[in-house]
Backbone as CSV, one residue per row, in Angstrom:
resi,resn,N_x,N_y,N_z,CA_x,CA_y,CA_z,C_x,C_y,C_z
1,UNK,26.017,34.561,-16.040,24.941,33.616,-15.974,25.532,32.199,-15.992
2,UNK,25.151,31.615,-15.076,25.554,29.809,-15.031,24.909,28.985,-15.972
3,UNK,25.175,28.454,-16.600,24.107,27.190,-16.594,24.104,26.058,-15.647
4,UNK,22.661,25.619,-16.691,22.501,24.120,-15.746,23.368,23.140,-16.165
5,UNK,23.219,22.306,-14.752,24.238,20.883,-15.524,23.486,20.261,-17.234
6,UNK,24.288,19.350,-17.745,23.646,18.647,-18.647,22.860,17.431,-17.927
7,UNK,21.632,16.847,-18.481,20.900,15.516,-17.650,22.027,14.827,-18.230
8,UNK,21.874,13.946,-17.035,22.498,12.972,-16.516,22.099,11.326,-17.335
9,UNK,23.012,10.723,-18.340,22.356,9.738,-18.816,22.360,8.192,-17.804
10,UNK,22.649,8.205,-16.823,22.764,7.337,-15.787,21.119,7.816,-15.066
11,UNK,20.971,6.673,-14.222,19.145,6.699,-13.758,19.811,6.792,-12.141
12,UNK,20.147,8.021,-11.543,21.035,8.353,-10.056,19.626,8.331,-9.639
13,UNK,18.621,9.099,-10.040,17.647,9.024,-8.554,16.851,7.849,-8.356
14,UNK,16.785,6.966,-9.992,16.405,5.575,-9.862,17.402,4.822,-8.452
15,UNK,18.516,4.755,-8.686,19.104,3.535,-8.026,19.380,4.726,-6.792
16,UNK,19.429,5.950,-6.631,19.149,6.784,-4.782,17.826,5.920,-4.342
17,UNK,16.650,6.099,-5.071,15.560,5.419,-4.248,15.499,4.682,-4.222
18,UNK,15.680,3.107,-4.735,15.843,1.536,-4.623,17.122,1.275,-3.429
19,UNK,18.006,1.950,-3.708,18.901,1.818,-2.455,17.711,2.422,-0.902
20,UNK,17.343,3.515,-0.796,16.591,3.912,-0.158,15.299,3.236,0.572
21,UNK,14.697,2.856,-0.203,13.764,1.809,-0.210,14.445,0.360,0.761
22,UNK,15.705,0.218,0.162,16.104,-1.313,0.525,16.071,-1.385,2.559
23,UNK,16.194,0.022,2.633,16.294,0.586,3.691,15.160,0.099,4.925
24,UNK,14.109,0.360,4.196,12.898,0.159,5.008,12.744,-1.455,4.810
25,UNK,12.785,-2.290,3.359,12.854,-2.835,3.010,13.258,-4.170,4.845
26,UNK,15.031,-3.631,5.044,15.814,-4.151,5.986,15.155,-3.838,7.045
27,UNK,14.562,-3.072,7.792,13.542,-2.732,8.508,12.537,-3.732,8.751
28,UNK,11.471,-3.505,7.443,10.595,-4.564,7.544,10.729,-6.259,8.285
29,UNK,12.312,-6.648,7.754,12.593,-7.941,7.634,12.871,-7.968,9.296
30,UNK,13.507,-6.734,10.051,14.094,-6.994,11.074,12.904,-6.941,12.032
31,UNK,11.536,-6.362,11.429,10.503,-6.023,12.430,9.717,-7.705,12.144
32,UNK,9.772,-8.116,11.416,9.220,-9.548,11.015,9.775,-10.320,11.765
33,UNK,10.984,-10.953,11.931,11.851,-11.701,12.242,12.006,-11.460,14.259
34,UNK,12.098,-10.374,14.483,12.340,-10.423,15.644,11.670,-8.922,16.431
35,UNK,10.244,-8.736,15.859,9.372,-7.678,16.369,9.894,-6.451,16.428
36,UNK,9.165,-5.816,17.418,9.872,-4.166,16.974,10.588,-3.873,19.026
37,UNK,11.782,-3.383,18.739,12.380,-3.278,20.161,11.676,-1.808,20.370
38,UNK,11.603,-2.019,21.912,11.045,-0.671,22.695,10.171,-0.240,22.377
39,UNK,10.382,1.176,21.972,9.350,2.262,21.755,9.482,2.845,19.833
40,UNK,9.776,1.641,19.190,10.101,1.875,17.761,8.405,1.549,17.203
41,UNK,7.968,2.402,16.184,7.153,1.764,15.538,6.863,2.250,14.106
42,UNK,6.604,2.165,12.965,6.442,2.368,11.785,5.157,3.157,11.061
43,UNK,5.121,4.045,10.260,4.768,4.736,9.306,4.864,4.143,8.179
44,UNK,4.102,3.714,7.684,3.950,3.202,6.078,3.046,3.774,5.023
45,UNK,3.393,4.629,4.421,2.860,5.486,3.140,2.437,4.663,1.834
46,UNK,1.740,4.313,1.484,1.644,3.952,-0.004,0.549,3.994,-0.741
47,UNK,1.210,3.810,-2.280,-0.052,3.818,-3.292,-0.765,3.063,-3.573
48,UNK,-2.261,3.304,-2.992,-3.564,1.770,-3.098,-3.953,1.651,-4.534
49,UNK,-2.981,2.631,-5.142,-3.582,2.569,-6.819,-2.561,2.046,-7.536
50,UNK,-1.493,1.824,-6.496,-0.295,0.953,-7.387,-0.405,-0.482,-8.361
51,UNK,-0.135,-0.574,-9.075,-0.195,-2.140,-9.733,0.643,-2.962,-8.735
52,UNK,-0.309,-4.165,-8.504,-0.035,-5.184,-7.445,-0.205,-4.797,-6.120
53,UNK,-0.517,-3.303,-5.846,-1.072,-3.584,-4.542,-2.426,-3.730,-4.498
54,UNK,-2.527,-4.993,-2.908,-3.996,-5.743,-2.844,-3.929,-5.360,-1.269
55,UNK,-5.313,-4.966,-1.325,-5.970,-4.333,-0.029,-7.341,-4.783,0.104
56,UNK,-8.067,-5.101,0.914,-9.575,-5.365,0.960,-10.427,-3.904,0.050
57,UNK,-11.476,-4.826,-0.361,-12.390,-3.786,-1.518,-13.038,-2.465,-0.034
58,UNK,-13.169,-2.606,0.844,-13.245,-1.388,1.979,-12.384,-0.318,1.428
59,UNK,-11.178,-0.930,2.150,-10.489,0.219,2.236,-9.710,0.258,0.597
60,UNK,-9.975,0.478,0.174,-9.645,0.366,-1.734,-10.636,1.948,-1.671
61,UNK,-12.043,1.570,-1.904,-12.800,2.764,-1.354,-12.741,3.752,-0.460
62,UNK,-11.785,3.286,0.815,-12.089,4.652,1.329,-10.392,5.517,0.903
63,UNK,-9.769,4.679,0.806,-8.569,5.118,0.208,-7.861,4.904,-1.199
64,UNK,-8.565,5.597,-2.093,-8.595,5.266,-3.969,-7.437,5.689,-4.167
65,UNK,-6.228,6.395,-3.553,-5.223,6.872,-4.504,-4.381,5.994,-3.202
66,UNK,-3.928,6.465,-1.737,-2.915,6.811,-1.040,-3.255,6.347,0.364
67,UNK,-2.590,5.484,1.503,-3.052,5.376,2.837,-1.930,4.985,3.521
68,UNK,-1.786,5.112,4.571,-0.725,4.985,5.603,-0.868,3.819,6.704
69,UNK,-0.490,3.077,6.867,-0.514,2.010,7.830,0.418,2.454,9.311
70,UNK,0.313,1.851,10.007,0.858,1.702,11.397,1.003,0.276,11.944
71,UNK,2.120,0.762,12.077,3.069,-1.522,12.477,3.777,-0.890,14.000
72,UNK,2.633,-0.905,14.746,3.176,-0.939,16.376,2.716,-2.199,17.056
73,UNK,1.469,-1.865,17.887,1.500,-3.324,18.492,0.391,-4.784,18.008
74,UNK,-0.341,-4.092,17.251,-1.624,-5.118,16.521,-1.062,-4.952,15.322
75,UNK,-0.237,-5.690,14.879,-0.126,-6.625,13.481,0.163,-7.964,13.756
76,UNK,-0.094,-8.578,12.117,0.436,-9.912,12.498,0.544,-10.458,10.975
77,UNK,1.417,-11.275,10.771,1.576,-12.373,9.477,2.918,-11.420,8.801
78,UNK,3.741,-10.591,9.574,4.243,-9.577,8.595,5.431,-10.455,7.953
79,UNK,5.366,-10.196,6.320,6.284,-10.725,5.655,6.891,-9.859,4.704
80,UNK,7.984,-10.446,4.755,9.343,-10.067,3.591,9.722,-10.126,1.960
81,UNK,9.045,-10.354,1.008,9.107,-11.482,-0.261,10.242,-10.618,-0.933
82,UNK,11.417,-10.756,-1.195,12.508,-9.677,-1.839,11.911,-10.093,-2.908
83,UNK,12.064,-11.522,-3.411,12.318,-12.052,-4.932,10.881,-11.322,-5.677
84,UNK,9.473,-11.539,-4.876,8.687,-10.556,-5.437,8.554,-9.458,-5.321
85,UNK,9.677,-8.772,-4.628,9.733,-7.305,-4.492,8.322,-6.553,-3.681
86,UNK,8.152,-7.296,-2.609,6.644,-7.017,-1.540,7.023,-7.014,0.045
87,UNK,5.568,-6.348,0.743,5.494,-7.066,2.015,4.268,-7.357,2.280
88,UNK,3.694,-8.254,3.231,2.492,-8.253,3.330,2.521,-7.973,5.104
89,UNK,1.240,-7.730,5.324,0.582,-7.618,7.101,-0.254,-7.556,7.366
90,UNK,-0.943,-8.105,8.489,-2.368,-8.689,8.737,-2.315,-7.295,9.982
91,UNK,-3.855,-6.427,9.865,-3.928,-5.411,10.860,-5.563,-5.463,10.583
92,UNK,-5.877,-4.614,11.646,-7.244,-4.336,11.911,-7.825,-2.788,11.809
93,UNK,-8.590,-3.200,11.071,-9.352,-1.828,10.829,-10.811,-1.757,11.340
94,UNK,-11.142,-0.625,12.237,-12.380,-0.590,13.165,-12.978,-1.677,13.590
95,UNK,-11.775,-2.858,14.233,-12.132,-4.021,14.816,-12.550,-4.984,13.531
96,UNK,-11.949,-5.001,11.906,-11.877,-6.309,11.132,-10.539,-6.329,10.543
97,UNK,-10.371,-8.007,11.278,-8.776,-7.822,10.268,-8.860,-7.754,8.580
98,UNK,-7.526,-7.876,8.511,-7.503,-7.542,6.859,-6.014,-8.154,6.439
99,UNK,-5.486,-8.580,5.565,-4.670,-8.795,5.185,-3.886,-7.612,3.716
100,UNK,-2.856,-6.721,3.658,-2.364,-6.125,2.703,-1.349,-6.729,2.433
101,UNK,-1.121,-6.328,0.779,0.416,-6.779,0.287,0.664,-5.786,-0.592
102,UNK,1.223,-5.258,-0.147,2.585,-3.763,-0.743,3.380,-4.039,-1.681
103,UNK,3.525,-3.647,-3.226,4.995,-3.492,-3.515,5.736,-2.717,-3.236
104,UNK,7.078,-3.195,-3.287,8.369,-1.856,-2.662,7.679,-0.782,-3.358
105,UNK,7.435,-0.883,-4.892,7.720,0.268,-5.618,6.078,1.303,-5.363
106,UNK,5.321,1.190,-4.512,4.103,2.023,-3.770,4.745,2.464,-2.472
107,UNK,5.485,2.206,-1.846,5.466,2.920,-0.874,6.174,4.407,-1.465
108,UNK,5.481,5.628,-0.951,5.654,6.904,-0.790,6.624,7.442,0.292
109,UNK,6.574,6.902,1.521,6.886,6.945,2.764,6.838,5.890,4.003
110,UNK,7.886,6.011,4.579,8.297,5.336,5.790,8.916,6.105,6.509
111,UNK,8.322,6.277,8.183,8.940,7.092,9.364,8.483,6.080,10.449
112,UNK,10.082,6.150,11.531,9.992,5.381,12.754,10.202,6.609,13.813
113,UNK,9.000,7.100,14.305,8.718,8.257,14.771,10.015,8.166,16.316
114,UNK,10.338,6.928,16.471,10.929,7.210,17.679,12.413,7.000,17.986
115,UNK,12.991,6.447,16.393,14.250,7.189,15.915,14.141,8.377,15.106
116,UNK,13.154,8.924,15.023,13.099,10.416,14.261,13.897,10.263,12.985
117,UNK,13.465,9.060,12.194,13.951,8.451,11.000,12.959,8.608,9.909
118,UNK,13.111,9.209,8.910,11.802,8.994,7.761,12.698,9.156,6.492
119,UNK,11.783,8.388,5.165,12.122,8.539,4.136,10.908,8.755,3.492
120,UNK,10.992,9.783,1.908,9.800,10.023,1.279,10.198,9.320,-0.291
121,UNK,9.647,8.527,-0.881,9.906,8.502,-2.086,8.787,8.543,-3.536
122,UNK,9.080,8.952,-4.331,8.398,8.470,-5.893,7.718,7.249,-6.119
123,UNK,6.517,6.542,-6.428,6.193,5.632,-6.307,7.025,5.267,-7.781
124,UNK,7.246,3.787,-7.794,8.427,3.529,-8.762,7.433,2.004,-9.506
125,UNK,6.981,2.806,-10.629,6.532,1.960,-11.381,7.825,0.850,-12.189
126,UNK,9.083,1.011,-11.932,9.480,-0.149,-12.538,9.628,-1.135,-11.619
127,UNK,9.506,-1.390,-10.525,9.193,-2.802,-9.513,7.972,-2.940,-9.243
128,UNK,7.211,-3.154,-9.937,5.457,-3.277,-9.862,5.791,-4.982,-10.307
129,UNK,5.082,-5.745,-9.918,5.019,-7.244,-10.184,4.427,-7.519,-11.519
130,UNK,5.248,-8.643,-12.179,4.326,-9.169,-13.214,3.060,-9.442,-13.224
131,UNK,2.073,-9.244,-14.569,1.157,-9.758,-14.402,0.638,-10.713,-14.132
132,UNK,1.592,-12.081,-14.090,0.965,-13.176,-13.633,1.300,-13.744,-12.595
133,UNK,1.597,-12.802,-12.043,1.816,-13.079,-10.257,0.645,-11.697,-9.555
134,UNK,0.516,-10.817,-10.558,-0.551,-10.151,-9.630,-2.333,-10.870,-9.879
135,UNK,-2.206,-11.222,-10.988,-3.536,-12.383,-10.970,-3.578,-13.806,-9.957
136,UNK,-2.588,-13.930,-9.783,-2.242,-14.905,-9.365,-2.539,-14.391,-7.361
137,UNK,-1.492,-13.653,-7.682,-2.400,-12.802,-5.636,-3.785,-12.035,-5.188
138,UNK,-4.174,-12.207,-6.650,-5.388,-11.365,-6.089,-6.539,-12.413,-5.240
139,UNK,-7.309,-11.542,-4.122,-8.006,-12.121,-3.493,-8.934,-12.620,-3.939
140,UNK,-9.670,-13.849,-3.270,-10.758,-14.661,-3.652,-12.116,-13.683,-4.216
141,UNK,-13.270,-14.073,-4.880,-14.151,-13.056,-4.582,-15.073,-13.244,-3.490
142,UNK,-15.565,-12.471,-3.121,-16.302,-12.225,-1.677,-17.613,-12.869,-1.840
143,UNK,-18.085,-13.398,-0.660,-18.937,-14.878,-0.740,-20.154,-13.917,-0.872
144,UNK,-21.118,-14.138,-1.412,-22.463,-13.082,-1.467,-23.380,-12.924,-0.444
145,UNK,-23.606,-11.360,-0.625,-24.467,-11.408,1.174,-25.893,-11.567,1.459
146,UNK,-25.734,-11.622,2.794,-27.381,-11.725,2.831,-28.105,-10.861,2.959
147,UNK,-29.816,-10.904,3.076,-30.380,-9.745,3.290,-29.763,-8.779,4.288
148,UNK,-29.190,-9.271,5.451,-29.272,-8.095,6.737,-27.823,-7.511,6.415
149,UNK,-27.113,-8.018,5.363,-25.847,-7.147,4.903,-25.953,-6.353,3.815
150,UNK,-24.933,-5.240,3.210,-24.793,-4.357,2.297,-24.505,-5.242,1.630
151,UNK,-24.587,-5.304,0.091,-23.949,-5.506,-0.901,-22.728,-5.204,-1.030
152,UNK,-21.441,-6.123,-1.453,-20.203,-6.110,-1.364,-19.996,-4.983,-2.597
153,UNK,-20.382,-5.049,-3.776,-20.414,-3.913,-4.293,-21.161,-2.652,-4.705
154,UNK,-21.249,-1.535,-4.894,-22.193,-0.665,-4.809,-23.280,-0.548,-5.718
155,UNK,-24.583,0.026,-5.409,-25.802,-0.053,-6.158,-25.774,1.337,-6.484
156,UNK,-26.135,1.330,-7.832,-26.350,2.801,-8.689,-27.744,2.933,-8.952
157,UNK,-28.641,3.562,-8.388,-29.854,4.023,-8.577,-29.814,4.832,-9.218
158,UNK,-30.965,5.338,-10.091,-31.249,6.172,-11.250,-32.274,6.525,-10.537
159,UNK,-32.761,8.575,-9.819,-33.617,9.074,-9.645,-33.975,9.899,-10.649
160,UNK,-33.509,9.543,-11.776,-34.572,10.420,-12.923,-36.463,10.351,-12.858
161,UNK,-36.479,9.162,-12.452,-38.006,8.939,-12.298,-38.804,9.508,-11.208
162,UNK,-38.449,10.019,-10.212,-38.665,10.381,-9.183,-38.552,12.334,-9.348
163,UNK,-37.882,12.587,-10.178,-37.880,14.330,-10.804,-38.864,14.796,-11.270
164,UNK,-39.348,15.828,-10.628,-40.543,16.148,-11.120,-40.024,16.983,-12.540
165,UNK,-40.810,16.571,-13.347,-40.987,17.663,-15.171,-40.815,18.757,-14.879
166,UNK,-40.186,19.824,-15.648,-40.372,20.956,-15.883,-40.964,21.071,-17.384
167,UNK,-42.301,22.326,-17.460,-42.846,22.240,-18.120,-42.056,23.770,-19.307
């Protein structure tokens, strides 16, 4: 019978995935800086439940844990921030733009389907942004609507009154 190794008091799969990460990371910067060549385009995995990531209150709702982006030919504003450990990108969803900002440590996944390149990782709660830089990015609040719009946030009706008794 073998045993197992002993754990390891060094953090190897910490600094495998931050190296890993830096990866896409260099990616990002090179797709920012000087667009995407040819037929390259991006897969972006991440956690909408991460601390510091900011997404419009939409898609927050339709995607509460996890959502995937696509950086082919409609993006725009895409940025790099190392020192805050982010990216941000302006894309459109069913014809409204939107602005997101990612920390490294939410993305799950990145694949460039047309180098048949992907990475999967752990969302890494130790590069989540301070708190006073994620107060500090969070979006404005949303201007209030009018009659012929939904309410920006949701209405909870109570049909207890409307139940008929059981006797």
């Amino acid at each position: 019978m073998t045993q197992a190794p002993p754990p390891s008091l060094l953090p190897y799969e910490h600094w495998a995935g931050r190296a890993l990460r830096a990866v896409v990371v260099d990616a990002l910067e090179h797709a920012a800086r000087e667009g995407l060549p040819g037929e390259h385009h991006f897969y972006i995995s991440f956690r909408t439940d991460h601390p510091g990531t900011i997404i419009p209150g939409h898609l927050k709702v339709r995607y509460p844990q996890e959502m995937t982006i696509v950086l082919q030919h409609r993006f725009w504003d895409l940025a790099v921030d190392r020192a805050a450990q982010r990216f941000s990108v302006g894309l459109s969803f069913a014809g409204v733009p939107a602005m997101l900002s990612v920390p490294f440590g939410a993305m799950t996944a990145f694949q460039d389907p047309h180098a048949q390149f992907g990475l999967r990782f752990d969302p890494d709660l130790e590069l989540e942004a301070p708190q006073e830089e994620q107060a500090a990015a969070e979006p404005a609040p949303a201007p209030t609507t009018t009659e012929d719009e939904p309410p920006a946030t949701p209405q909870v009706v109570s049909l207890d009154a409307f139940r008929r008794k059981r006797d």
